[in-house]
Every structure is written in C-alpha cells, then in structure tokens.
C-alpha positions as CSV (number, residue, x, y, z in Angstrom):
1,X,13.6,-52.1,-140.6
2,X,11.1,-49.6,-139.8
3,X,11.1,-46.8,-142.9
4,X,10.4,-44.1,-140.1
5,X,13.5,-45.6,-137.9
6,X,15.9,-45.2,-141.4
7,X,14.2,-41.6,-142.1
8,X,14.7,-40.8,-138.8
9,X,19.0,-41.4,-138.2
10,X,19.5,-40.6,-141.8
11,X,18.3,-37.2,-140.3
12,X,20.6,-37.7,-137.2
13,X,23.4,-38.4,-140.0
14,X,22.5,-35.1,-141.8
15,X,22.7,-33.2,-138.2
16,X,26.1,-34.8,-137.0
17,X,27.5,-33.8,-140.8
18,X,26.4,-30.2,-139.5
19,X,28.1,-30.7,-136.6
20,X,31.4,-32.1,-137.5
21,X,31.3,-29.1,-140.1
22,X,30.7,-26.4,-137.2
23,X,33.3,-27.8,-135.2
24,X,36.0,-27.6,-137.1
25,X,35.0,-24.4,-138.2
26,X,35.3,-23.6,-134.4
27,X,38.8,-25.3,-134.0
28,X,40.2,-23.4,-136.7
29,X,39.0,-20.1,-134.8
30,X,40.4,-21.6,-131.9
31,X,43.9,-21.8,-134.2
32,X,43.6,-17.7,-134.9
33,X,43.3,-17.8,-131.0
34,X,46.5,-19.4,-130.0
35,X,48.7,-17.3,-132.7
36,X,47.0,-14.0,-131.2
37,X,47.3,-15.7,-127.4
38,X,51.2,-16.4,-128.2
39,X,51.9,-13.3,-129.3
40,X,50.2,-11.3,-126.2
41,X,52.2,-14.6,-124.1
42,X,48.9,-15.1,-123.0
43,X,47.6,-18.3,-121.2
44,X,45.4,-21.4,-123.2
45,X,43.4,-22.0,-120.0
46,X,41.0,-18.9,-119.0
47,X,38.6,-20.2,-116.9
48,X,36.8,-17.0,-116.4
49,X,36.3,-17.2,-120.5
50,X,35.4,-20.8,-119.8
51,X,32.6,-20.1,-117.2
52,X,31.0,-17.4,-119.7
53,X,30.7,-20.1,-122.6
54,X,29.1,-22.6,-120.1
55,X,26.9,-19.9,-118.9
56,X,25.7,-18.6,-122.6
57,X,25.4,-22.2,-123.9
58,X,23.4,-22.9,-120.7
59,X,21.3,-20.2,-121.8
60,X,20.5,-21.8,-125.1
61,X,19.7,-25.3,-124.1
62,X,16.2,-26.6,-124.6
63,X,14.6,-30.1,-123.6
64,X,15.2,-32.6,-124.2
65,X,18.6,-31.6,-123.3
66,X,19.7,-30.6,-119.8
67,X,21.8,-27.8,-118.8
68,X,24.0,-31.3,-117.0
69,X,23.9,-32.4,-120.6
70,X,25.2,-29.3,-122.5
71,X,27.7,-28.3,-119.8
72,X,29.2,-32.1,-120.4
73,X,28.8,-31.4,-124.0
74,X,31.2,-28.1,-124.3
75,X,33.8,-28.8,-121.5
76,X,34.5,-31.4,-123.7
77,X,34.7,-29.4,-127.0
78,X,36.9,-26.7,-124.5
79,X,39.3,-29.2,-123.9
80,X,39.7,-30.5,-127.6
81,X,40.0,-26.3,-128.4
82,X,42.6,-25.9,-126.0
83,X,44.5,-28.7,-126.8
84,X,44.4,-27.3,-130.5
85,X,45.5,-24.2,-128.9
86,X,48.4,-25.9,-127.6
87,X,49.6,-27.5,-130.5
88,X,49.2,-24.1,-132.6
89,X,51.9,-22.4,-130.0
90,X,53.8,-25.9,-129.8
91,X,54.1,-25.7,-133.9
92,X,54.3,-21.6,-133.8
93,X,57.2,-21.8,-131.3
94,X,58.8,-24.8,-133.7
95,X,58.3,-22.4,-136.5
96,X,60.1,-19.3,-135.3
C-alpha cells in the first residue's frame, strides 16, 4: 500500500481519537444538563437552543465541508445528547 495512503488515515485515526474524546466530553456536559433540566422540570427538546447550535456550527464550517454536511453532522450528535439527557432524568427519577 501506498506509504502516503497509511500516513494519511493513520492521521484520520489520530483525528477520530480527538473526536470520540470531545464527544464524550460533550455527553457528559449534556449529563450536568438533564440533572439541572430535571430540577427546573424543564423540557430535553428546545428547539430554539437547537436552531442556535446549527446556526453557530454553520458559522464555523469550511470546505470541503458543507453547511448540508455539518447540519447532518450535529442533528445527529443532538439526538444522541438528548437521548443521554433522557436517560440521566430516567436514572435521576429511579434514584430519588
């Protein structure tokens, strides 16, 4: 195999170890979030909150990457968070 092809997606394996890192870092903020949303008997789903992420992330996004692309990207890390969400106030309510 190509050396450049191995150099290149042990790279890619470096980045997605970065990733996987961040994104559990973000889940676990999203954990603080439910106990503090539970609390205030607020709702998971805020789509105005929702719309704001898109819009920043939007903001962020440079080619090669669309803003089709990153949108598709973070509803789908929204919908992992607020599932976390729910299971923090499903154990939470368990709990108490």
């Amino acid at each position: 195999m190509d050396q450049s092809l191995v150099d290149l997606r042990h790279a890619i394996e470096t980045v997605d170890d970065e990733l996987v890192s961040l994104l559990v870092r973000r889940m676990r903020l999203s954990v603080r979030i439910a106990t503090i949303k539970r609390r205030n008997t607020r709702p998971i789903y805020d789509s105005a909150r929702e719309k704001d992420v898109l819009h920043r992330v939007r903001k962020l996004s440079q080619a090669p990457m669309t803003h089709d692309e990153i949108d598709r990207i973070y509803v789908e890390v929204m919908k992992v968070s607020r599932a976390v969400q729910k299971r923090t106030m499903i154990a939470n309510k368990e709990i108490k």
